[in-house]
C-alpha distance (Angstrom), angle and dihedral (degrees) to the residues before:
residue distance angle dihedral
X1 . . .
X2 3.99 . .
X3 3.57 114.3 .
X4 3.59 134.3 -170.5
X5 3.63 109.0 6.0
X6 3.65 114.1 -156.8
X7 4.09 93.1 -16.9
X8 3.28 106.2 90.4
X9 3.79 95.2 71.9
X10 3.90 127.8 29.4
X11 3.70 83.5 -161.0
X12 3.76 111.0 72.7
X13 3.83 120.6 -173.1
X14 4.01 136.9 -122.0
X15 3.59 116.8 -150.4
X16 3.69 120.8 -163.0
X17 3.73 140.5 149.2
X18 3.73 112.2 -117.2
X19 3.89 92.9 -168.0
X20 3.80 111.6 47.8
X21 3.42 98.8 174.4
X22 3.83 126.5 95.2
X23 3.86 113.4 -111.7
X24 3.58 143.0 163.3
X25 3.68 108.9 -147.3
X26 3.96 117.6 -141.1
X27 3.60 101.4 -151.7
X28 4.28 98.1 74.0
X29 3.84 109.2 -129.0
X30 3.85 111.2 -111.8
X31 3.81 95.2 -146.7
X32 3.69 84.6 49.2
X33 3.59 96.1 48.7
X34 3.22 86.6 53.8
X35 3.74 113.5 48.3
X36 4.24 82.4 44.3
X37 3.99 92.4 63.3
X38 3.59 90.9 46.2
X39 3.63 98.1 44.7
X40 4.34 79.4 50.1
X41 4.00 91.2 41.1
X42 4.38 91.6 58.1
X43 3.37 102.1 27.1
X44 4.30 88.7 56.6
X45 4.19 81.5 53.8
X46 3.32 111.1 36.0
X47 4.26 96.0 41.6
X48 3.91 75.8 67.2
X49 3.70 100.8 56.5
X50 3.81 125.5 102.6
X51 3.87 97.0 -94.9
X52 4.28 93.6 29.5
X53 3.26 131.4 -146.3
X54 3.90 122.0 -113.2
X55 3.69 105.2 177.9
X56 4.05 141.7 22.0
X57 3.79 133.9 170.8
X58 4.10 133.2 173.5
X59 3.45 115.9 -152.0
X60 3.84 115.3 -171.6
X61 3.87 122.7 -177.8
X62 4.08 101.4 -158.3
X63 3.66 100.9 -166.5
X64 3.89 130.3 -179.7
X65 3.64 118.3 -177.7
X66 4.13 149.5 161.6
X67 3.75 118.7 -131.2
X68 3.95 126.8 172.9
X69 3.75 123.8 163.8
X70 4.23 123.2 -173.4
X71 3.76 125.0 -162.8
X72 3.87 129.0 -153.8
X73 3.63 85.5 -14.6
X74 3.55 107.7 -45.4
X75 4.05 137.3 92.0
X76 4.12 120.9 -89.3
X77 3.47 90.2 -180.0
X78 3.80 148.8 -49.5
X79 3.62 117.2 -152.1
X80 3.74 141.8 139.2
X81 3.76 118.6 -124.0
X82 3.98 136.6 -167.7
X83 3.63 133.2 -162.7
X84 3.93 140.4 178.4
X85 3.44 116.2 -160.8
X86 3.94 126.9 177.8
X87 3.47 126.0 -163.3
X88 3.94 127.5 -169.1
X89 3.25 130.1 -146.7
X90 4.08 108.8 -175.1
X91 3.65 126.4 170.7
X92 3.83 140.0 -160.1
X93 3.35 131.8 -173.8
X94 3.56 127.7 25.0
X95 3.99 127.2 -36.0
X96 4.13 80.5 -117.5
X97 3.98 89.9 55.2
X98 3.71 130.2 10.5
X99 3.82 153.4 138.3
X100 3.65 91.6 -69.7
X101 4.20 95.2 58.4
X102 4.00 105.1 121.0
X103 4.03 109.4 -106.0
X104 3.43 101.2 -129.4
X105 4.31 109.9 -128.0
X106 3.75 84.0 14.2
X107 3.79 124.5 124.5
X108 3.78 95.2 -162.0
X109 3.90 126.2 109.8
X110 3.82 130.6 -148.0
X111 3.71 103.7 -117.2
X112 3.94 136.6 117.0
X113 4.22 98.1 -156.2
X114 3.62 144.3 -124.2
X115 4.36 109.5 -33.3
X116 3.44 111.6 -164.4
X117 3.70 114.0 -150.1
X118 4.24 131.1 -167.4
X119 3.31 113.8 -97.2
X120 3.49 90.6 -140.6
X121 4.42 108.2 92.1
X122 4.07 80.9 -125.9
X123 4.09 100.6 153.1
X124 4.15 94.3 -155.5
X125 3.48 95.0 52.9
X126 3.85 102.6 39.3
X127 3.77 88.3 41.8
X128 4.19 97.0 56.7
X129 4.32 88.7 41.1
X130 4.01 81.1 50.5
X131 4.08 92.8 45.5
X132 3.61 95.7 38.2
X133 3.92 89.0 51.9
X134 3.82 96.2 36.6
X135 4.08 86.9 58.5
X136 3.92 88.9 48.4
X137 3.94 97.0 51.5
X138 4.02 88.7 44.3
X139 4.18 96.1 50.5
X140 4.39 85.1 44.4
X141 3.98 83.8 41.9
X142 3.74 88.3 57.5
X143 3.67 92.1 41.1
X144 3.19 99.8 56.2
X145 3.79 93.6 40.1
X146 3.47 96.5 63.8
X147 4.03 91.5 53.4
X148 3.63 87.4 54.3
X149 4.28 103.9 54.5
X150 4.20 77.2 43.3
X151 4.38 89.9 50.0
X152 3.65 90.3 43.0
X153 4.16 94.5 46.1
X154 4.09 93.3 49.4
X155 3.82 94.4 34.3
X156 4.05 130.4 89.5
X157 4.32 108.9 -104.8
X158 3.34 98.3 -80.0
X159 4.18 108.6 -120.8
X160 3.78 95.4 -118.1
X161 3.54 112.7 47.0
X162 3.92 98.9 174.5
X163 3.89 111.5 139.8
X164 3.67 124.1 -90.2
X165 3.86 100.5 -122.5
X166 3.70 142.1 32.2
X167 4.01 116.5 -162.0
X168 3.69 104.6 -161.8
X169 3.81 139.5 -160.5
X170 3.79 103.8 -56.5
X171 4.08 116.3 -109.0
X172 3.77 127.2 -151.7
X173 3.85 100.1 -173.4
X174 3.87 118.2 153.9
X175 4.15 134.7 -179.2
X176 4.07 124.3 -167.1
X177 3.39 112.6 -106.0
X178 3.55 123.5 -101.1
X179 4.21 133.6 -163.8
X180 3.56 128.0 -136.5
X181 4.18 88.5 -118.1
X182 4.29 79.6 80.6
X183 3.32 85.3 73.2
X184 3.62 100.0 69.2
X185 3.47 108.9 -152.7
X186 4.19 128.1 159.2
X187 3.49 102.6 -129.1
X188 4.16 90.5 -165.3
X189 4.17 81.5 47.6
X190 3.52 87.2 60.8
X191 3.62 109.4 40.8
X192 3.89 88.0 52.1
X193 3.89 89.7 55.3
X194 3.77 94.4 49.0
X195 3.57 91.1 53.9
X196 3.69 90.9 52.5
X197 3.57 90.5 51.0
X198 3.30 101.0 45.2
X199 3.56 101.3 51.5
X200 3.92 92.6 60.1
X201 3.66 83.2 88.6
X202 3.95 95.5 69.5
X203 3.96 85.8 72.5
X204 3.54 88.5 89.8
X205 3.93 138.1 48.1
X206 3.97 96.4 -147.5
X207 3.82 93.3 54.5
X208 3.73 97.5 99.8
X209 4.33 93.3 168.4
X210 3.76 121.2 44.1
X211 3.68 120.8 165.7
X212 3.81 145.9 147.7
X213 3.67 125.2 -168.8
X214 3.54 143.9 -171.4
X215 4.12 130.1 -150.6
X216 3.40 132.1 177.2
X217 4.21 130.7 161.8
X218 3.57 142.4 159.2
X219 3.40 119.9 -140.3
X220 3.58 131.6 -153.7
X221 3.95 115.5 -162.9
X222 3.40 121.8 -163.8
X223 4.35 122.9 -174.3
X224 3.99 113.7 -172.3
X225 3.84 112.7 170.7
X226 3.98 131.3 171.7
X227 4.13 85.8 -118.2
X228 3.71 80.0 71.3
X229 3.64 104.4 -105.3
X230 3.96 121.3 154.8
X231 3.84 113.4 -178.1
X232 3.71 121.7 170.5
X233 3.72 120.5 171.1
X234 3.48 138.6 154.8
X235 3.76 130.5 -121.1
X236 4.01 133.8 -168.3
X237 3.50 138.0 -172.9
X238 3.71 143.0 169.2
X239 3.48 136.5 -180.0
X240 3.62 141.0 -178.2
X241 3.92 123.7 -164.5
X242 3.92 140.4 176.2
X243 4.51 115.9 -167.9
X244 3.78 133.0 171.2
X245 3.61 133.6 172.6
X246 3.79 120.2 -155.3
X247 4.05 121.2 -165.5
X248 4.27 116.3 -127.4
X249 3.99 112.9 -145.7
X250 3.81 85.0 -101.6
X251 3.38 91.5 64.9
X252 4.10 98.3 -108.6
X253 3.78 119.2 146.7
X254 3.45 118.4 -137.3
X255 3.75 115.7 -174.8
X256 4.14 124.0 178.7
X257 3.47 125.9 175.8
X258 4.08 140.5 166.9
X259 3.59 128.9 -137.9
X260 3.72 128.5 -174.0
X261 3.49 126.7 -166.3
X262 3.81 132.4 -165.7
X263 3.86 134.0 171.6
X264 4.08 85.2 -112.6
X265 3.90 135.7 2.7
X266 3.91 94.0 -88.3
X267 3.43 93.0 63.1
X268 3.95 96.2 62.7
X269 3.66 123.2 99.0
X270 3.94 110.2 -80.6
X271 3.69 126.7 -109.1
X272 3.63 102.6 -91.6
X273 3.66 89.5 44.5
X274 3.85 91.0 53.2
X275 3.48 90.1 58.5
X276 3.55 101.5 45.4
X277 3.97 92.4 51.6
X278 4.39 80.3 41.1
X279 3.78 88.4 56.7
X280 3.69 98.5 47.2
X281 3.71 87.3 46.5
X282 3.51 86.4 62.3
X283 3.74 97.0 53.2
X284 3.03 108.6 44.4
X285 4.24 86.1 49.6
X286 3.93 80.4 62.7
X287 3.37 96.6 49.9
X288 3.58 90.4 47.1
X289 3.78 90.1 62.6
X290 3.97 93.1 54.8
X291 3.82 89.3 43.2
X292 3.86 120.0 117.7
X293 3.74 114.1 -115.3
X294 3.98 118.9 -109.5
X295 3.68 116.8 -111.0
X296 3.94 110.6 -144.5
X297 3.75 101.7 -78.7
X298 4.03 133.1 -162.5
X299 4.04 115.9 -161.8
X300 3.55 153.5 61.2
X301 4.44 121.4 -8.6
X302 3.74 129.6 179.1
X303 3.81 102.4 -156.5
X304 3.66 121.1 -159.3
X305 4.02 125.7 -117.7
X306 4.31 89.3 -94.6
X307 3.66 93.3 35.3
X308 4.05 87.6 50.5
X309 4.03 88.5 46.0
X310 3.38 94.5 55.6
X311 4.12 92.3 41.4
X312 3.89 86.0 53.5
X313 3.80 95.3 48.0
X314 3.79 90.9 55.8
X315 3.35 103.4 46.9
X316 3.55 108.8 18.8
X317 3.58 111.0 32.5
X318 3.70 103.2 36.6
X319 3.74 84.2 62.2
X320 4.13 96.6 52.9
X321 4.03 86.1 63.1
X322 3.52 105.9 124.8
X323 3.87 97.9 -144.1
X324 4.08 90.8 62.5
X325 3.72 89.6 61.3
X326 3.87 88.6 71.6
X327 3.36 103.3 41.2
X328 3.83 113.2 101.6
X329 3.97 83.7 -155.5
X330 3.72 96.8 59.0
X331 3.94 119.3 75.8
X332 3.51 93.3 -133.2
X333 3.67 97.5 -147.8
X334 4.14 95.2 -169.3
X335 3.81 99.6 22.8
X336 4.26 91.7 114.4
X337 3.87 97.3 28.4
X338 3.87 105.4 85.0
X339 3.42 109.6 140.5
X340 3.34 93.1 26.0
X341 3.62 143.1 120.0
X342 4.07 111.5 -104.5
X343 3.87 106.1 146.6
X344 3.60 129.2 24.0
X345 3.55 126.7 -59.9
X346 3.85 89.6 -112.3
X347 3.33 99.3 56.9
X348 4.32 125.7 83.9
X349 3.71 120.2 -173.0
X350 4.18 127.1 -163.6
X351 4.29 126.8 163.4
X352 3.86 100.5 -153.6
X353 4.00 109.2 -176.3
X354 3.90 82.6 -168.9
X355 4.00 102.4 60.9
X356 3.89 105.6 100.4
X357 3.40 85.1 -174.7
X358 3.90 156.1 38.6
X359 4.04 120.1 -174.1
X360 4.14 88.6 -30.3
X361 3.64 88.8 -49.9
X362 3.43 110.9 121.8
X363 4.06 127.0 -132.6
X364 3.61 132.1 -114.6
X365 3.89 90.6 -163.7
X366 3.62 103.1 63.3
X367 3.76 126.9 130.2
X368 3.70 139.7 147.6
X369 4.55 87.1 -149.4
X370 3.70 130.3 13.0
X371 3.22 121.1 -143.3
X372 3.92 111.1 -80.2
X373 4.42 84.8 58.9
X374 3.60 91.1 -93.3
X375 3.78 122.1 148.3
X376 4.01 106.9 -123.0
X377 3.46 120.7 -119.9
X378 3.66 131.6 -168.2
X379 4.15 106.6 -120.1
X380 3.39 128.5 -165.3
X381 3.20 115.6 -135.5
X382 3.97 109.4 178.6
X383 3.29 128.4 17.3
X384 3.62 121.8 -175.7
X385 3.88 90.0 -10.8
X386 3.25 91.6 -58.3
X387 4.17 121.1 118.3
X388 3.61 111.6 -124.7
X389 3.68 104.3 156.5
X390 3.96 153.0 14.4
X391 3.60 126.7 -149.7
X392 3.79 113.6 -105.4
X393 3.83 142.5 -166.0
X394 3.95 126.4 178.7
X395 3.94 84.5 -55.2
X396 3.93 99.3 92.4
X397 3.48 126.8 -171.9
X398 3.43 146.4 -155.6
X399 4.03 106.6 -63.9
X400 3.99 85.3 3.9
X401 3.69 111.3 73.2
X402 3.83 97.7 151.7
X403 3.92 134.2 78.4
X404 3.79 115.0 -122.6
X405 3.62 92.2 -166.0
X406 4.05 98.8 -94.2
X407 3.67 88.9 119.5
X408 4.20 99.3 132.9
X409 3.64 141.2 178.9
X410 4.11 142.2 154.1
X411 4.04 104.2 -126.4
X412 3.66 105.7 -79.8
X413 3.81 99.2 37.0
X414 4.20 133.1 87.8
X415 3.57 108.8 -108.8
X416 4.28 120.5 -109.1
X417 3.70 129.8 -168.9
X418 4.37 99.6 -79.4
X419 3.63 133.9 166.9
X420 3.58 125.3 -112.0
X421 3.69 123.1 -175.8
X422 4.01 105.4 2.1
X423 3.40 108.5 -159.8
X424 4.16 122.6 -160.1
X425 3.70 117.4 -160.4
X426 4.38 124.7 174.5
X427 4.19 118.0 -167.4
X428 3.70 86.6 -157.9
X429 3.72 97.8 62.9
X430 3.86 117.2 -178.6
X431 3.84 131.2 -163.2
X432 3.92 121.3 -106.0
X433 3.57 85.3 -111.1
X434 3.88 98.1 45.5
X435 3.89 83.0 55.7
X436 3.70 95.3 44.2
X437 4.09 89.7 51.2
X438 3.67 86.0 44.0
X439 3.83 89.8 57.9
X440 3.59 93.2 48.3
X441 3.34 95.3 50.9
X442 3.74 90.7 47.3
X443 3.83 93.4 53.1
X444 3.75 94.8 51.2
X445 3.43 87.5 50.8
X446 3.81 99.6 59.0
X447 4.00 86.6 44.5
X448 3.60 91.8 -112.1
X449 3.84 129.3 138.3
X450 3.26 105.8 -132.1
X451 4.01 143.4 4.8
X452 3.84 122.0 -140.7
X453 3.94 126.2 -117.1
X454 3.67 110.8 -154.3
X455 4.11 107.9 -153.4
X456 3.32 108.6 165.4
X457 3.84 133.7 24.5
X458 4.52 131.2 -169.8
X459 3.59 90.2 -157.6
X460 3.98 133.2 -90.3
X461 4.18 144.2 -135.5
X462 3.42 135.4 -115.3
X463 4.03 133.6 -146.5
X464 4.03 110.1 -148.9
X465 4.34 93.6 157.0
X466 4.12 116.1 113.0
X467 3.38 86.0 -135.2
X468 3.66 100.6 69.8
X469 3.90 136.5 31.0
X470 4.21 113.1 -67.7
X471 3.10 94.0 -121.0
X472 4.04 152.7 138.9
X473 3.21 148.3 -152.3
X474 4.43 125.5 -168.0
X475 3.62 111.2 -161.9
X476 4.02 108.9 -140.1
X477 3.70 116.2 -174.0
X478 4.09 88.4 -168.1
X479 3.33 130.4 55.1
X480 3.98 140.7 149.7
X481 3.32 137.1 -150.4
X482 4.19 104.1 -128.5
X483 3.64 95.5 -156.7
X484 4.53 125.7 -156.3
X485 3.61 102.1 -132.0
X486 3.72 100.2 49.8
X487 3.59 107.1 -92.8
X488 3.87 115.1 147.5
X489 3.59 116.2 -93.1
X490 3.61 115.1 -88.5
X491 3.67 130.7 -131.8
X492 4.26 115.1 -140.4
X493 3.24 137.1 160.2
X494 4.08 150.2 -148.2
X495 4.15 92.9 66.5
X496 4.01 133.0 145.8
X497 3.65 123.5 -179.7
X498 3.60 105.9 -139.4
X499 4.10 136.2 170.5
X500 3.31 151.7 110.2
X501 3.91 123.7 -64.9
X502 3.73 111.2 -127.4
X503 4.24 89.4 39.7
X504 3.55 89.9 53.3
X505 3.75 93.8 45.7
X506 3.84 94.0 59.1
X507 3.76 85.6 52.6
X508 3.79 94.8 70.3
X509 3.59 105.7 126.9
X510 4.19 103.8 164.8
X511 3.51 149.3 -11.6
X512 4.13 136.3 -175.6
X513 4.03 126.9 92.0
X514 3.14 116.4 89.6
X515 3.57 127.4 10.4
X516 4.01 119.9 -152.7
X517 3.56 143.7 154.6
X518 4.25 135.0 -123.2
X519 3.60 103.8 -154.1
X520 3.60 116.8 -168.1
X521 3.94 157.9 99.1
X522 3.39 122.5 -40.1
X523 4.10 114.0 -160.6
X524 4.12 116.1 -159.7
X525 3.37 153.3 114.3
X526 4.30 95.2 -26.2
X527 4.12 96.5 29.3
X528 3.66 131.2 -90.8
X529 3.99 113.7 -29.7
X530 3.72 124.9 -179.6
X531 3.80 113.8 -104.7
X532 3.92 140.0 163.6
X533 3.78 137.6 -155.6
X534 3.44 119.5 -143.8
X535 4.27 115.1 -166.4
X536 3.55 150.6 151.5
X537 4.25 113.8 -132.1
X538 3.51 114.4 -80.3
X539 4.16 126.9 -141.4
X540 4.14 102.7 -150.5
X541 3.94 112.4 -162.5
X542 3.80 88.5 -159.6
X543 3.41 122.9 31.8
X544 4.11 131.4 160.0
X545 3.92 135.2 -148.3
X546 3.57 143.2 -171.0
X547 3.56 145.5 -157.7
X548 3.87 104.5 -96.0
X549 3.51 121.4 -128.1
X550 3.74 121.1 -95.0
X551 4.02 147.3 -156.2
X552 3.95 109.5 -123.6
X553 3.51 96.6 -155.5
X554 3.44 111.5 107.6
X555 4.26 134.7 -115.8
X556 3.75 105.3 -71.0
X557 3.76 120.0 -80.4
X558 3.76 100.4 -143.3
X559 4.26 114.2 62.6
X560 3.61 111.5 -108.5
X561 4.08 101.0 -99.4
X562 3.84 118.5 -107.9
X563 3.46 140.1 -169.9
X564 3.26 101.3 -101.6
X565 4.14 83.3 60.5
């Protein structure tokens, strides 16, 4: 089940590659040098042992990065940070079945946790924390091996009997490193725009969270496997964000918030745009507060391009992940309709890893490698409504035997099949104010008063289990009523869009205007990975709401203190 998209960070990341080319770099690595003689040193013992060994690989994210964050108009904090994290992937077995085969009616997971490593390249002590946790993964590998031959032996034939490993063609692929000093920020530059930020929030009472924050990192990746893989690339990211949260008499919170995100700091909005988009933050917080709250509603939507790319990341592209289509758990709503028609003729759908961009927007989901050493690829996964692919990592399945480089995991996890950068695309492209019309006309038809325009969404969650409903629910935190008679649209509040995938699907009425992306973090099976959603708007014949869940404490007793105090 995915969980928490977008929420559990205000700070989302940018991935991107700031060498492109292909290089071999003279000077050896140490920390590379290292982790490959180790990775040699266990792999020569342990393929020797009484249940062997067939595969290893290290992953280690070595991240330096800058963070400050200002409240109300003053500094939190401003600090750079470093971390070394190594993750092991270890394998018994045989690629057909191993340690990482699902035990069926089990709640366990195959994972060996978050390694911290020094930050100095100091071979003794990275080489016992990589023994030490080498030893660990191979007695849980074991472990956990021995449950699955039992599983498999008192089970029913599982329906997809595709192996549980690929071990491709082995890469040697290798970037310069680069520090985070490249990316030429002013720290004081910063703090004094946070503040300013920040303390647009003190314009009114009700506003009980104002913040702005700032995050930056480089990110070197390294990928050492027994197969004889060496990848080393380099990552960056910034990001720069303002949120409040403002308290309605009823005792609803209604939080908003922008983030931007840029491959370095000079690619973020300027100054004076900052404070325009802070200001209108601000309003439309207050009017939130005034706003009338939604009643559960059943009818016509026009969603715009973010709202869309989050709607199609919950209950489209969760369901394309490669890894679901095995797992007897899952209800693996597309697993037997390849080659056929699931979405509307009109509508195309790719994830490309490798697209920096998408109409000067920049993309969360970029990468040159996932994280199982696989070069990404971009797949396409419906063309013309009809469903042509799923994305893959080393996990095949049945028809799908190769990764396509969707292989994902935050440091510290084992990688699954995950999107990257979804991309939406419509041949029949409409005008906002074709689909605005459209709605209208839509509305009047099902005798209603008014249709709803979703702006802006926080994010959403998705069910795929057989256990419980299919179903979703995106999270937006504005949304107007788009009234018949002419009225001016009206802001409310307390709404979720919820439903069921393939009955929403077949609602699809219309897509074009304005095209936009929702970059953000996406939380499931294998941690939070970066992701974006690139889509046109959508007009929805059908759509459902509910009541939003809210805090019953009420508004605060004590006035908010001011300066004049």
């Amino acid at each position: 089940m995915k969980k928490n998209f977008f929420q559990r960070t205000i700070f989302v990341s940018v991935f991107l590659q700031l060498l492109s080319c292909y290089s071999i770099v003279s000077a050896q690595d140490k920390l590379a040098t290292i982790l490959q003689d180790e990775v040699n040193r266990e792999f020569s013992v342990l393929k020797k042992q009484q249940v062997p060994v067939y595969y290893i690989s290290y992953r280690v994210d070595d991240v330096n990065g800058y963070g400050a964050t200002a409240q109300f108009g003053s500094l939190i904090n401003s600090d750079s940070y470093k971390s070394r994290v190594l993750t092991i992937n270890l394998r018994v077995g045989t690629p057909t079945l191993d340690n990482s085969h699902p035990v069926r009616d089990s709640q366990g997971s195959f994972g060996y946790g978050r390694i911290e490593l020094p930050a100095e390249d100091n071979a003794d002590a990275v080489k016992n924390i990589v023994w030490k946790a080498t030893n660990d993964a191979y007695l849980d590998a074991v472990s956990k091996f021995s449950k699955v031959k039992a599983n498999v032996t008192v089970k029913v034939d599982e329906e997809d009997k595709a192996a549980d490993f690929t071990i491709g063609t082995p890469v040697v692929y290798e970037e310069s490193p680069i520090k985070i000093e490249s990316l030429k920020f002013d720290v004081k530059e910063w703090e004094k725009r946070l503040k300013k930020y920040s303390a647009e929030f003190l314009k009114d009472s009700a506003i009980f969270s104002g913040n702005s924050g700032l995050d930056m990192k480089v990110t070197r990746k390294y990928f050492i496997s027994t197969n004889g893989d060496k990848i080393i690339q380099n990552l960056s990211s910034t990001n720069l964000s303002v949120a409040g949260n403002i308290k309605a008499k009823d005792g609803m919170e209604l939080p908003l918030y922008k983030s931007f995100a840029a491959f370095r700091p000079d690619g973020l909005p300027s100054d004076k745009e900052m404070m325009k988009l802070t200001e209108e933050l601000v309003q439309n917080l207050v009017a939130l507060k005034n706003a009338p709250v939604a009643e559960p509603f059943s009818g016509p939507a026009l969603l715009s391009a973010t709202a869309s790319g989050v709607f199609f990341h919950e209950i489209f592209g969760h369901r394309v992940e490669g890894q679901r289509m095995k797992n007897e758990n899952d209800a693996q709503t597309f697993k037997k309709k390849v080659g056929e028609v699931i979405l509307p003729k009109m509508l195309s759908v790719y994830c490309d890893p490798l697209q920096k961009t998408y109409h000067g927007i920049e993309l969360n989901g970029y990468y040159q490698y996932d994280d199982e050493g696989t070069k990404a690829e971009r797949v396409n996964i419906v063309e013309n409504g009809v469903l042509k692919n799923f994305l893959m990592s080393r996990s095949p399945i049945k028809g799908f035997a190769n990764s396509n480089g969707h292989g994902r995991a935050q440091a510290g996890m084992q990688p699954v099949s995950r999107q990257s950068n979804l991309v939406i695309e419509t041949s029949e492209r409409k005008t906002t104010a074709d689909l605005r019309a459209e709605l209208i006309r839509l509305t009047k038809e099902q005798k209603l008063q008014y249709g709803y325009l979703f702006q802006e969404v926080t994010g959403g969650f998705t069910t795929t289990g057989r256990f419980m409903p299919s179903a979703f629910n995106v999270m937006p935190t504005l949304v107007y009523r788009v009234y018949v008679d002419g009225r001016p649209d009206e802001i409310v509040r307390g709404v979720d869009l919820i439903g069921t995938p393939l009955a929403m699907f077949s609602q699809i009425d219309m897509a074009g205007g304005e095209k936009g992306v929702f970059n953000g973090t996406c939380g499931a099976e294998s941690g939070g990975v970066p992701v974006s959603c690139c889509s046109p708007m959508f007009l929805v014949k059908m759509i459902e709401t509910q009541k939003k869940g809210k805090s019953q404490e009420r508004p605060y007793i004590l006035p908010r203190p001011t300066e004049n105090n």
